[in-house]
GUNUKOL-460171 format. One line per field, with one value per residue (C-alpha): residue number from 1; residue in one letter; chain; x, y, z. Coordinates in steps of 0.1 Angstrom, whole numbers, plus 5000, padded with zeros to 4 digits. Example, Ala and Ser with C-alpha at 12.3 -4.5 7.8 and 13.67 -1.06 7.14 Angstrom:
<sites>
seq: 1 2
type: a s
mol: A A
x: 5123 5137
y: 4955 4989
z: 5078 5071
</sites>
This chain:
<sites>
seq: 1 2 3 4 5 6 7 8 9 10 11 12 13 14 15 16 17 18 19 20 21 22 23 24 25 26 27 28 29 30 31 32 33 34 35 36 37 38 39 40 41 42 43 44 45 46 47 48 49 50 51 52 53 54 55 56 57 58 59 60 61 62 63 64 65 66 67 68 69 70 71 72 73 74 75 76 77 78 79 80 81 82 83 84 85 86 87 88 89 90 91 92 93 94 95 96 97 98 99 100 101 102 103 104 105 106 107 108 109 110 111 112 113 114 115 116 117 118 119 120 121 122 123 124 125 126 127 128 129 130 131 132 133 134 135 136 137 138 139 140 141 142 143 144 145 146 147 148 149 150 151 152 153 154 155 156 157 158 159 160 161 162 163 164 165 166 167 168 169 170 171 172 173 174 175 176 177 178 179 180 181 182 183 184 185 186 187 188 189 190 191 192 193 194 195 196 197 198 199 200 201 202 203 204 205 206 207 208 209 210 211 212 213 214 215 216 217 218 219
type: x x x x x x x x x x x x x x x x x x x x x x x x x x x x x x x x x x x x x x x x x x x x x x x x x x x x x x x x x x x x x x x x x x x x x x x x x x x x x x x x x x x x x x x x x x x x x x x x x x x x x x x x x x x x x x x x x x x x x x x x x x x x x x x x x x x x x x x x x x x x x x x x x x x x x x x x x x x x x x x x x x x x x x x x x x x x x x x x x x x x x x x x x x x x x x x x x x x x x x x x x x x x x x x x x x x x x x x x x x x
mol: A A A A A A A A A A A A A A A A A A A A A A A A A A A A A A A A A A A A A A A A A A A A A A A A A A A A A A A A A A A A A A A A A A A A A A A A A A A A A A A A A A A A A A A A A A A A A A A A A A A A A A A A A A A A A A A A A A A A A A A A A A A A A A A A A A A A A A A A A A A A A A A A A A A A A A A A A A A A A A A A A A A A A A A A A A A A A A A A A A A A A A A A A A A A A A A A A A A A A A A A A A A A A A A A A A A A A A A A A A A
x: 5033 5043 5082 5088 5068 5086 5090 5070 5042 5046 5044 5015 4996 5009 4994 4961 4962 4938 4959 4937 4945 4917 4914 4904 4867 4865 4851 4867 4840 4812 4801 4788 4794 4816 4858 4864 4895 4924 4935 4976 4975 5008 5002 4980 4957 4929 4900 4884 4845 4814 4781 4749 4718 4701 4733 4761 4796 4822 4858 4874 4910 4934 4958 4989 5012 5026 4987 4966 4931 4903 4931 4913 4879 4892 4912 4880 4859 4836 4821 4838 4833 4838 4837 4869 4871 4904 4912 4939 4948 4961 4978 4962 4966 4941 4945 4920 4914 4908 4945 4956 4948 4956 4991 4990 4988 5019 5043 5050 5069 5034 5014 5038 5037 4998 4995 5019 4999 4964 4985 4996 4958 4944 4973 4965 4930 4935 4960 4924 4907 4936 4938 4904 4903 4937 4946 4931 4928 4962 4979 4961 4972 5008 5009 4994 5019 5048 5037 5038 5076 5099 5128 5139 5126 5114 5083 5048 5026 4987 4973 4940 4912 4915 4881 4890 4922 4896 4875 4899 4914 4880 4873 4863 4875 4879 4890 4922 4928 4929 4954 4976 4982 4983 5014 5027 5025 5047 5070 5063 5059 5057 5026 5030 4998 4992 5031 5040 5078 5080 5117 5120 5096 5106 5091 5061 5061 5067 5037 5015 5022 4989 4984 4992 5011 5043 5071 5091 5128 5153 5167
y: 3561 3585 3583 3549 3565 3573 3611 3617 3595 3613 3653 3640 3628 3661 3680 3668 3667 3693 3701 3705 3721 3710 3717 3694 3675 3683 3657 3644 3621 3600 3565 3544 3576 3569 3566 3594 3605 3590 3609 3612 3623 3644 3654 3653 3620 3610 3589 3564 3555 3533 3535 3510 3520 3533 3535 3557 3562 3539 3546 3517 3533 3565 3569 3590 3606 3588 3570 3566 3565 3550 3537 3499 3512 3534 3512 3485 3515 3508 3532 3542 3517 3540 3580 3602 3627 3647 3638 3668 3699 3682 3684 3666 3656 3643 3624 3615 3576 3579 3590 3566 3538 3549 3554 3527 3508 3514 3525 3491 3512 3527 3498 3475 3507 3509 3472 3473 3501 3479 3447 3471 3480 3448 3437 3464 3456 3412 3434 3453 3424 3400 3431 3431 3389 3384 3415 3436 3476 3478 3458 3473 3506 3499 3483 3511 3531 3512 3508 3547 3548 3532 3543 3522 3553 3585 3606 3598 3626 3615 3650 3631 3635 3612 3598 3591 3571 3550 3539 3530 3505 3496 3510 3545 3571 3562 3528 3541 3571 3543 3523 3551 3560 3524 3524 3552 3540 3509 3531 3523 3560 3595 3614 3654 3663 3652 3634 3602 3595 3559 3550 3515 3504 3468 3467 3482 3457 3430 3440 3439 3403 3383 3364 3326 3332 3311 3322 3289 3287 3280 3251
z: 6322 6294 6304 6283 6253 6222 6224 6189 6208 6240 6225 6203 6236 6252 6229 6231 6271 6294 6325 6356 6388 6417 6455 6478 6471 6434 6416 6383 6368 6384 6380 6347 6327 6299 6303 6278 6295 6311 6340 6350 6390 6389 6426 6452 6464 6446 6462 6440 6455 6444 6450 6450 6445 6473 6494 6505 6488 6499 6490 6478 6469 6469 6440 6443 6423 6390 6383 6357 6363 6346 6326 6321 6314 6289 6270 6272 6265 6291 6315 6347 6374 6402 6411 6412 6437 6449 6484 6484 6462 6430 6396 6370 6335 6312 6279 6260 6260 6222 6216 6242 6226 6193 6202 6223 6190 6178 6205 6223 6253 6259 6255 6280 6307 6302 6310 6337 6355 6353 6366 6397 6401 6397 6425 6447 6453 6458 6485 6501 6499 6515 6542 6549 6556 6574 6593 6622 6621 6636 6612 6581 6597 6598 6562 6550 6564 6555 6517 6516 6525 6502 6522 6558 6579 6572 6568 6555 6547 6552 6528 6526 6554 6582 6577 6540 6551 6574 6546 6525 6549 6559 6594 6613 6618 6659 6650 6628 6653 6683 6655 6650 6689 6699 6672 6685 6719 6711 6696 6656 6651 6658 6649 6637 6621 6587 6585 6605 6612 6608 6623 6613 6584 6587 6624 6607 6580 6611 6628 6598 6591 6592 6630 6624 6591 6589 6569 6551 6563 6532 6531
</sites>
């Protein structure tokens, strides 16, 4: 998000910024306390949870490298509607959302990317919820997959916990194990430990497309 700053707005950010190194299951902030700072995951996985009152956790997203996090309740200044916990060992950078939106003000680069970054938020969770209604735990599995490789084939590395993975796309932890071999069974991938070699993402993609959707032929 900083890239498209002005560099005088980007070293004045920089200057004010905590960097935070974290192993696996630190936690980062907690729920309904306020959004003071706005986290930049440089590496790692992060999982974002909520929690009723009365109940358990539920994790309702994992962030990767390159996002921002609480970025909209910060620059609403509004408390943190979820829990931030590493999933991995991670590199972190935090800003704080004061100086954010300060700059945010009057550097139109960073305003545009911090508005870009909620959009891809806001889009990624209609995605969980359209998951969650149209597709079954093999098809959520291989989307999953195949949104984690940009490339036709290649590697995905899984550094979160397998259990972790599950909840995010809304299952167990038997239910995406049995997804993941059934995929590898009909040839969609090769499982090595905590990487997956997908060899054709498109087949993966195929596979994920919601039962009974129809795709409209140009004319």
């Amino acid at each position: 998000m900083l890239a498209v700053a002005a560099p005088e707005t980007r070293a004045r950010l920089l200057a004010q910024a905590r960097p935070m190194v974290l192993p696996r299951g630190a936690a980062i902030f907690a729920q309904d306390v306020p959004a003071e700072y706005v986290h930049l995951l440089v590496q790692g996985s992060v999982g974002l949870s909520t929690i009723e009152e009365g109940g358990a956790a539920t994790l309702v997203e994992i962030l990767g490298p390159g996002d921002a996090f609480p970025l909209g309740a910060a620059m609403l200044r509004l408390p943190c509607p979820v829990s931030a916990a590493t999933l991995a060992p991670s590199r972190i950078v935090s800003i704080p959302g004061a100086a954010l939106r300060a700059e945010a003000v009057a550097d139109a680069g960073l305003m545009q990317a911090a508005i870009e970054q909620m959009s891809r938020q806001w889009r990624l969770l209609a995605d969980q919820v359209a998951d969650l209604k149209t597709r079954d735990a093999t098809q959520r599995t291989a989307r999953f997959l195949a949104r984690r490789l940009p490339r036709p084939h290649g590697p995905v590395e899984l550094p979160e916990p397998r259990a972790a993975i599950a909840a995010r796309l809304g299952m167990t932890p038997e239910s995406l194990s049995r997804a993941l071999h059934g995929l590898e069974a009909a040839g969609l991938l090769r499982l090595n430990g905590r990487r997956v070699d997908v060899p054709d993402r498109a087949a993966l993609l195929r596979l994920a497309m919601p039962r009974g959707e129809h795709r409209v032929r140009p004319a």
